[in-house]
C-alpha positions as CSV (number, residue, x, y, z in Angstrom):
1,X,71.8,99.4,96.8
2,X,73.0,98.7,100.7
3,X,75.6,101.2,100.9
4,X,75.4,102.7,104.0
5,X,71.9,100.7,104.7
6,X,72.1,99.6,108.6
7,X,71.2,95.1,108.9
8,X,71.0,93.8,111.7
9,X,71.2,90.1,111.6
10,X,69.3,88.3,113.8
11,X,70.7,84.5,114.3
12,X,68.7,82.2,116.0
13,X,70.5,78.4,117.4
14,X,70.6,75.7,114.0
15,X,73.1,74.3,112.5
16,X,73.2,77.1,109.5
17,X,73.9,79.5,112.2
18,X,77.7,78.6,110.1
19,X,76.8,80.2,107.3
20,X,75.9,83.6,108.5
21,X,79.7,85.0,109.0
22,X,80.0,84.7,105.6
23,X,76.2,86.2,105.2
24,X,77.9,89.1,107.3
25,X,81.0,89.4,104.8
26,X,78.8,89.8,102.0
27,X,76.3,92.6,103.0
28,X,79.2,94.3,104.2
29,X,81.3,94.0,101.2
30,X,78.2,95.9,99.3
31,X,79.0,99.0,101.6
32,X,76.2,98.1,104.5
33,X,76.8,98.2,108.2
34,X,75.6,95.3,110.0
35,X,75.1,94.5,113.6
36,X,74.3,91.1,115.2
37,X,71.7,89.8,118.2
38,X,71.3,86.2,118.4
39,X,69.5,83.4,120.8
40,X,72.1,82.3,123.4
41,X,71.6,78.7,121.5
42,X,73.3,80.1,118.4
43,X,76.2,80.7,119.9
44,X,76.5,76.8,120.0
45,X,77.2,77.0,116.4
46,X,79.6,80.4,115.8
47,X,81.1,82.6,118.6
48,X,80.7,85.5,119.2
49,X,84.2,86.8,119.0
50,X,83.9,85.5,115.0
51,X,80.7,87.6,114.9
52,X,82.3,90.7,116.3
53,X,84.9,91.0,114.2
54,X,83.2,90.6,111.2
55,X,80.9,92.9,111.9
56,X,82.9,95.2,114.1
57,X,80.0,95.8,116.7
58,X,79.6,93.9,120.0
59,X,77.0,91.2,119.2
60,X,73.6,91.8,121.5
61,X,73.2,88.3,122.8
62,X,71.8,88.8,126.2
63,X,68.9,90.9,127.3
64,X,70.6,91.8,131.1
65,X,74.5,91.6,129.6
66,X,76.4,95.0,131.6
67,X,78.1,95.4,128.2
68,X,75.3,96.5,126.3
69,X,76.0,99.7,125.0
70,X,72.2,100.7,125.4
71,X,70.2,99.4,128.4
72,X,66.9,98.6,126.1
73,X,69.0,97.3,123.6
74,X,66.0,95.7,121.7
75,X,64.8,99.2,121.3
76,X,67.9,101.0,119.9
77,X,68.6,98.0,117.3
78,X,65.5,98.8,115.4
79,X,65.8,102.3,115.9
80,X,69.1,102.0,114.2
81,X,68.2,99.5,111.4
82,X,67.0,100.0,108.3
83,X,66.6,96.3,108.2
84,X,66.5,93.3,109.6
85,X,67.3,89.1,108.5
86,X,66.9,86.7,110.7
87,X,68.8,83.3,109.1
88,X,68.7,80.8,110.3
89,X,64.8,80.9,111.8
90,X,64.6,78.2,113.9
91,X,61.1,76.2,114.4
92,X,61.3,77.6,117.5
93,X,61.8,81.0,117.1
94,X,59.1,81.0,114.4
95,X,56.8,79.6,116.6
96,X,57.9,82.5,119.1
97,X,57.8,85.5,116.5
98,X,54.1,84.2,115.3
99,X,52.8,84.6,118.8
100,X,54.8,87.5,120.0
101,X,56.9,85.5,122.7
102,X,59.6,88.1,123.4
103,X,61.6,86.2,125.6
104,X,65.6,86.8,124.4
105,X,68.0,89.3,122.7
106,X,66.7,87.8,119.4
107,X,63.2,87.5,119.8
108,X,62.6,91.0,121.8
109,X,64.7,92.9,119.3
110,X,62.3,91.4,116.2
111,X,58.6,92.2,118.2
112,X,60.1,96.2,118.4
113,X,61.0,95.8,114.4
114,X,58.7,97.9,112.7
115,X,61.3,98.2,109.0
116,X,61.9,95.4,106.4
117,X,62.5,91.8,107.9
118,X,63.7,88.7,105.9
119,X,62.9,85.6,107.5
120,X,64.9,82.5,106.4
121,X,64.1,79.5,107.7
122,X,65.9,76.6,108.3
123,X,65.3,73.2,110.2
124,X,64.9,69.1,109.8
125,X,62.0,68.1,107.1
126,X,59.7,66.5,109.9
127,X,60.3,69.9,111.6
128,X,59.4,71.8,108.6
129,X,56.4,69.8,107.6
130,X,54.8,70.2,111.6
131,X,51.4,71.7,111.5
132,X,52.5,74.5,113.8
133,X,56.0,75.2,112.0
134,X,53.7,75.8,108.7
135,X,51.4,77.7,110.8
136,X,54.0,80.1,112.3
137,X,55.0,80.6,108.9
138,X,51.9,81.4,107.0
139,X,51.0,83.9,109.9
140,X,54.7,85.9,109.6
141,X,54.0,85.9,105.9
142,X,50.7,87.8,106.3
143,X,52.9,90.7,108.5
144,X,53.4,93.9,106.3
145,X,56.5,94.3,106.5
146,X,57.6,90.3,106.6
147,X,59.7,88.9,104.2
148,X,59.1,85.0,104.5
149,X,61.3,82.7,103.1
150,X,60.7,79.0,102.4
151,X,63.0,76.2,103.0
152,X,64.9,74.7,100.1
153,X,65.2,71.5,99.2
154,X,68.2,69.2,99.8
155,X,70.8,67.3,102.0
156,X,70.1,67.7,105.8
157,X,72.5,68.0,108.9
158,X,70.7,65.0,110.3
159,X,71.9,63.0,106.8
160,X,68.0,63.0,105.2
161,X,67.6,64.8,102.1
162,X,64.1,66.6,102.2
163,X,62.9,70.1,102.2
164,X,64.7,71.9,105.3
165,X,67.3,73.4,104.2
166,X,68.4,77.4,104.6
167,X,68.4,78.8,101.8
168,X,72.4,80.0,100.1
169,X,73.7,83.1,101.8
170,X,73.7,85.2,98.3
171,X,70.3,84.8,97.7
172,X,69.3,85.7,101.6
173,X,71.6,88.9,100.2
174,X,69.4,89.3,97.2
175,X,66.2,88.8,99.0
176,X,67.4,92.1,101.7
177,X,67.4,93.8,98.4
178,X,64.0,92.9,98.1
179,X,62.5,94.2,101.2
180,X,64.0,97.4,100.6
181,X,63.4,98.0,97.2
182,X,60.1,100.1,96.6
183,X,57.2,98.2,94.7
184,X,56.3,100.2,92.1
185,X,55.9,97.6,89.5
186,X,53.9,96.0,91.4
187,X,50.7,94.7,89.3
188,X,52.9,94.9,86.2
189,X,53.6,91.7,83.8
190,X,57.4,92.8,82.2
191,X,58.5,90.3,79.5
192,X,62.4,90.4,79.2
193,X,64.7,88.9,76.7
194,X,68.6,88.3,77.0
195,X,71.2,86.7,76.1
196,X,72.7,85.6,72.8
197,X,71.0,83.1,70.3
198,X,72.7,80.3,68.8
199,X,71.9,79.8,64.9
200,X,72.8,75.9,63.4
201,X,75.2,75.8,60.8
202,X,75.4,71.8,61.1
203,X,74.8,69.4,64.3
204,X,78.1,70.8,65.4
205,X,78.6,74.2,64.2
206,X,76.6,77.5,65.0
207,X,76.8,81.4,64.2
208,X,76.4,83.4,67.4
209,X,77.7,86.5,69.2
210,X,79.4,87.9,72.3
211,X,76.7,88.5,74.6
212,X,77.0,86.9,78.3
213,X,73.2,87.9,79.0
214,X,74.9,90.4,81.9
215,X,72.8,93.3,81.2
216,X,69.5,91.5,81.0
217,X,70.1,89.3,84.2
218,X,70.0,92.9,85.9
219,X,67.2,94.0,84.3
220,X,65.6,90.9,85.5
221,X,66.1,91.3,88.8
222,X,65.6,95.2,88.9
223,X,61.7,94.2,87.6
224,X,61.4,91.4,89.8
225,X,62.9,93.5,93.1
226,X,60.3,96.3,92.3
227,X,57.1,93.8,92.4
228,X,56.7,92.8,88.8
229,X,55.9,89.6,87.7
230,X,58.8,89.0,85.3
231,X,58.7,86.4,81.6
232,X,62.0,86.0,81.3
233,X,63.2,84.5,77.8
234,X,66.6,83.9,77.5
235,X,69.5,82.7,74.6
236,X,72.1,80.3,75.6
237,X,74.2,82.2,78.7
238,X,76.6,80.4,81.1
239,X,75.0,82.9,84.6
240,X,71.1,83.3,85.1
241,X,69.6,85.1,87.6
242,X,68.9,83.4,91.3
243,X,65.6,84.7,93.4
244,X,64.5,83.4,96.6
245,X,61.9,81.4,97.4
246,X,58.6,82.8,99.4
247,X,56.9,81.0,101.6
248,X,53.1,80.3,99.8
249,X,54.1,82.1,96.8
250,X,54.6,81.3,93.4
251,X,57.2,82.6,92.0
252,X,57.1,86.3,89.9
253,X,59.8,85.2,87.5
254,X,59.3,82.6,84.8
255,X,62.1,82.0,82.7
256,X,61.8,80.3,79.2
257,X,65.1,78.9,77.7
258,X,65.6,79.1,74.3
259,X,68.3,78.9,71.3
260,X,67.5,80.6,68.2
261,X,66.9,83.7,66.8
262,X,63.3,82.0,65.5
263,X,62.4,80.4,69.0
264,X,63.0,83.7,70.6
265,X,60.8,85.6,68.2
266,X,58.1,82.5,68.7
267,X,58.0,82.6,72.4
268,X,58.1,86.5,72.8
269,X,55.7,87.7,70.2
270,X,53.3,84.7,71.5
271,X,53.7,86.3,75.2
272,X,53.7,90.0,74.1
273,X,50.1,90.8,74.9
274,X,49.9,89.7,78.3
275,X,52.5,92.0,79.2
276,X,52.3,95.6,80.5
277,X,56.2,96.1,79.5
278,X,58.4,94.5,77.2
279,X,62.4,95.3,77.4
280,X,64.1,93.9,74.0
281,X,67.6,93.2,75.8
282,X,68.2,90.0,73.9
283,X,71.1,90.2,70.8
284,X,69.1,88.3,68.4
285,X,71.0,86.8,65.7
286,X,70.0,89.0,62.3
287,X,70.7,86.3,60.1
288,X,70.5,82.5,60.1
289,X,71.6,79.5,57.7
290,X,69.7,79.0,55.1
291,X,69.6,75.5,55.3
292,X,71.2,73.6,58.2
293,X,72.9,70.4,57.4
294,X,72.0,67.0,58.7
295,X,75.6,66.0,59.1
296,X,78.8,67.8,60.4
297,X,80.2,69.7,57.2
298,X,83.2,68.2,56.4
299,X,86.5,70.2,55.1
300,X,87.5,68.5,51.8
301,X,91.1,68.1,50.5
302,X,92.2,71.2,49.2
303,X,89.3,73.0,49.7
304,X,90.1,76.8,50.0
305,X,86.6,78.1,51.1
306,X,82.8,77.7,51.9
307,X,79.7,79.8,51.2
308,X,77.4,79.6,53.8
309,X,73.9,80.7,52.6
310,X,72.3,83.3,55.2
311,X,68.6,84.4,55.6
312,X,67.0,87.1,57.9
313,X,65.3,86.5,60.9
314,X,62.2,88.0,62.1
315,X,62.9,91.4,63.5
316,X,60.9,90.8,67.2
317,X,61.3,94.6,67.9
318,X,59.6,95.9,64.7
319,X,57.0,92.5,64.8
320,X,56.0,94.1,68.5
321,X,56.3,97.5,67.9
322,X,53.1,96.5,65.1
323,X,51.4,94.7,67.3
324,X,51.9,97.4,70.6
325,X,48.5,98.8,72.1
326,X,48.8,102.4,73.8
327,X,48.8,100.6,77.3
328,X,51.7,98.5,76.7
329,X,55.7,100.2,76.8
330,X,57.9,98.8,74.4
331,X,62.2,99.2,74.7
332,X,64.7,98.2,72.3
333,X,68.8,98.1,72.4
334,X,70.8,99.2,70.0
335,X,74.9,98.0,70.3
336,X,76.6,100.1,67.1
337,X,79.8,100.8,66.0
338,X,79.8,103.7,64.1
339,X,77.1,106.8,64.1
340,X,75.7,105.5,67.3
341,X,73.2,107.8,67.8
342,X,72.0,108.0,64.0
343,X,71.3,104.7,64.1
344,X,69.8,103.8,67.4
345,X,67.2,106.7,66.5
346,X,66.1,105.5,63.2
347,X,65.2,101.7,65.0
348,X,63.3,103.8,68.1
349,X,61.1,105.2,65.2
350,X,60.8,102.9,62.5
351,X,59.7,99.8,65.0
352,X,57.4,102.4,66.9
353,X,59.7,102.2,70.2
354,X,59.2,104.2,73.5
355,X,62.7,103.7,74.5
356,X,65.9,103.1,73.1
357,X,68.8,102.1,75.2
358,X,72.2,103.1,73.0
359,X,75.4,100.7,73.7
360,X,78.6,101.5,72.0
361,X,81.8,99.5,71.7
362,X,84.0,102.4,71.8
363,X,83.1,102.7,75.4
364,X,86.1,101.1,77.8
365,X,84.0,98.9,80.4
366,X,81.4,99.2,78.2
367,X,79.9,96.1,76.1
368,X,79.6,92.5,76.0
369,X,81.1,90.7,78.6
370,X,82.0,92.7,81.6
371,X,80.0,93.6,84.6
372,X,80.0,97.4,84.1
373,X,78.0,99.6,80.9
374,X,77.6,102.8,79.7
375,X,74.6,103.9,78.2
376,X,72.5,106.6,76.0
377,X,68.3,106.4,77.0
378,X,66.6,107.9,73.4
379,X,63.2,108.0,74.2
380,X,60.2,108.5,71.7
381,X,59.4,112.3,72.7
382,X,62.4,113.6,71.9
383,X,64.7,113.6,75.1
384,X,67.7,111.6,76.0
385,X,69.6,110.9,79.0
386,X,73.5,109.7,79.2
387,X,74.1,107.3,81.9
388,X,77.7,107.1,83.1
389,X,79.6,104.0,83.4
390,X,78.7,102.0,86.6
391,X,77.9,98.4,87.3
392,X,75.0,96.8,84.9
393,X,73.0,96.2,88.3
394,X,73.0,100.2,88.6
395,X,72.5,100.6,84.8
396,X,69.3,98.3,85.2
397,X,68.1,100.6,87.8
398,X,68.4,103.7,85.9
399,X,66.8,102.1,82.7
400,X,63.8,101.0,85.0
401,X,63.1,104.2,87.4
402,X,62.5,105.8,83.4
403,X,60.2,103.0,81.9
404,X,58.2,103.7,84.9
405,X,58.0,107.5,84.3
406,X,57.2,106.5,80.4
């Protein structure tokens, strides 16, 4: 979602200032253009000739420089921008921005900056934890069009440990995506499942499936971008999801780890009526042992084979599709193998679904496991919509913008 999207990265003079060529790399890697103003303190910590080419624009680090290509520079930036991070926010230049001190390249450029701004912090604890510093902070936070980030915790440049600490340069990425994602799930409570579930065979042994939890990462993040407040239940999966932290905020995405097919079922149908939306990307297990043994199962000598005893699970899509009011939306997925399409529409009516998303195997890129999908939206009224193959990010987006025209 930033291709061709102009940042301008505002870097202010802390020791993090040596993360942000590589902050640079990345949003320009996802196809944006990015151009640089900094205090003349953070180029203490990265030069500007680093900053330059990474970004191939002259960086605007001095209000009255004769090599500025504009001669209110401050002014054409935002005009330019579609928006702005500053990373790393110094106490200082917080305590500037709160109070409208204009008084450098960095500080003059923000006060004209009318778009999206992300505002990442970054500083010593006892800096952090001074009654102005938290001041400045809660004030930027109230601004409309403020993103303000908190501090993380962990290891200091002074050698403390403490809460100071810029947070990592992806999720600065991830947060840009925020401010420039439109809010309409805002209000909303979307419950989310994903991943595989893991069903015991013995204390060693289980019956699972392929799913890496890819898809409903994105979906995740899609809900949680567009100003949801996101339950997100989730089978074993080696990746998760990583979302910033706001400054005063708690945080819109809870996420509930869990193994089995029956602990999925538990926690989601036990969540299902606080939610507005519920988006069945999980691959629940369909059957589980019988009986799981106490002790690791042991081959014998000469044994040839072993029946396993398999009962169902709770179907969670048909349990919620009983339970649905008419405010809430309900989505299922169907992966099949054969008679795709028969099959997905027979589970969007028979467990009362207003949305089917269609998976098939026979799709190359398409699946378990890689970071691209194709997909088929059945929805209750009839229609459908092919989606072409394209990253799962993208595929989360499409599957969204038509839950919120459901």
């Amino acid at each position: 979602m930033l291709k061709g999207k102009h940042i301008v990265v505002g870097i202010s003079g802390g020791i993090a200032a040596y993360k942000i060529p590589e902050l640079i790399r990345l949003l320009r890697k996802e196809g944006a253009e990015v151009k640089v103003t900094t205090t003349k303190n953070a180029l203490e910590f990265v030069t500007e000739l680093t900053l330059q080419t990474l970004s191939g624009y002259k960086v605007y680090s001095d209000v009255f420089a004769a090599i500025n290509e504009h001669s209110t520079e401050h002014i054409s930036l935002p005009d330019w921008a579609d928006a702005m991070i500053i990373a790393p926010a110094t106490a200082n230049v917080l305590g500037k921005m709160a109070n409208g001190i204009a008084d450098d390249a960095l500080t003059t450029t923000f006060c004209a900056m009318r778009k999206p701004v992300v505002i990442a912090p970054a500083m010593n604890d006892k800096m952090y934890a001074c009654p102005a510093t938290q001041e400045a902070m809660r004030r930027l936070s109230e601004w409309d069009n403020v993103t303000m980030l908190d501090c993380a915790e962990g290891e200091l440049a002074c050698g403390t440990t403490g809460k100071g600490r810029m947070q990592e340069v992806d999720v600065l990425v991830e947060a840009v995506r925020y401010a420039l994602s439109d809010k309409d799930l805002a209000g909303q409570r979307v419950l989310i499942t994903s991943g595989p579930t893991q069903e015991a065979i013995d204390p060693v042994r289980y019956l699972t499936n392929r799913s890496s939890g890819k898809q409903g990462n994105a979906l995740a993040i899609s809900c949680w971008r567009r100003g949801a407040e996101v339950l997100f239940v989730t089978g074993p999966s080696a990746i998760e999801p990583r979302f910033p932290l706001f400054f005063g905020q708690a945080q819109k995405v809870r996420k509930v780890s869990v193994t089995s097919a029956a602990e999925m079922a538990q926690q989601t149908m036990h969540s299902f009526a606080d939610c507005d939306v519920a988006i069945l990307c999980a691959a629940v297990a369909d059957f589980t042992p019988a009986e799981v043994a106490a002790e690791k199962i042991k081959k014998q000598v000469g044994q040839k084979e072993m029946t396993l005893t398999l009962t169902t699970t709770t179907d969670i899509a048909a349990a919620l599709g009983e339970a649905k009011r008419d405010d809430q939306k309900l989505v299922g997925f169907a992966l099949e193998t054969c008679e795709a399409e028969k099959h997905a529409l027979c589970k969007l009516k028979s467990k009362r679904l207003d949305l089917i998303v269609l998976n098939s195997l026979q799709d190359k890129g398409a699946g378990f496991g890689v970071d691209t999908n194709k997909v088929t939206l059945l929805f209750a009224n009839g229609t459908k919509k092919d989606v072409p193959l394209q990253s799962k990010e993208d595929i989360a987006d499409s599957i969204v913008d038509s839950i919120i025209l459901l």
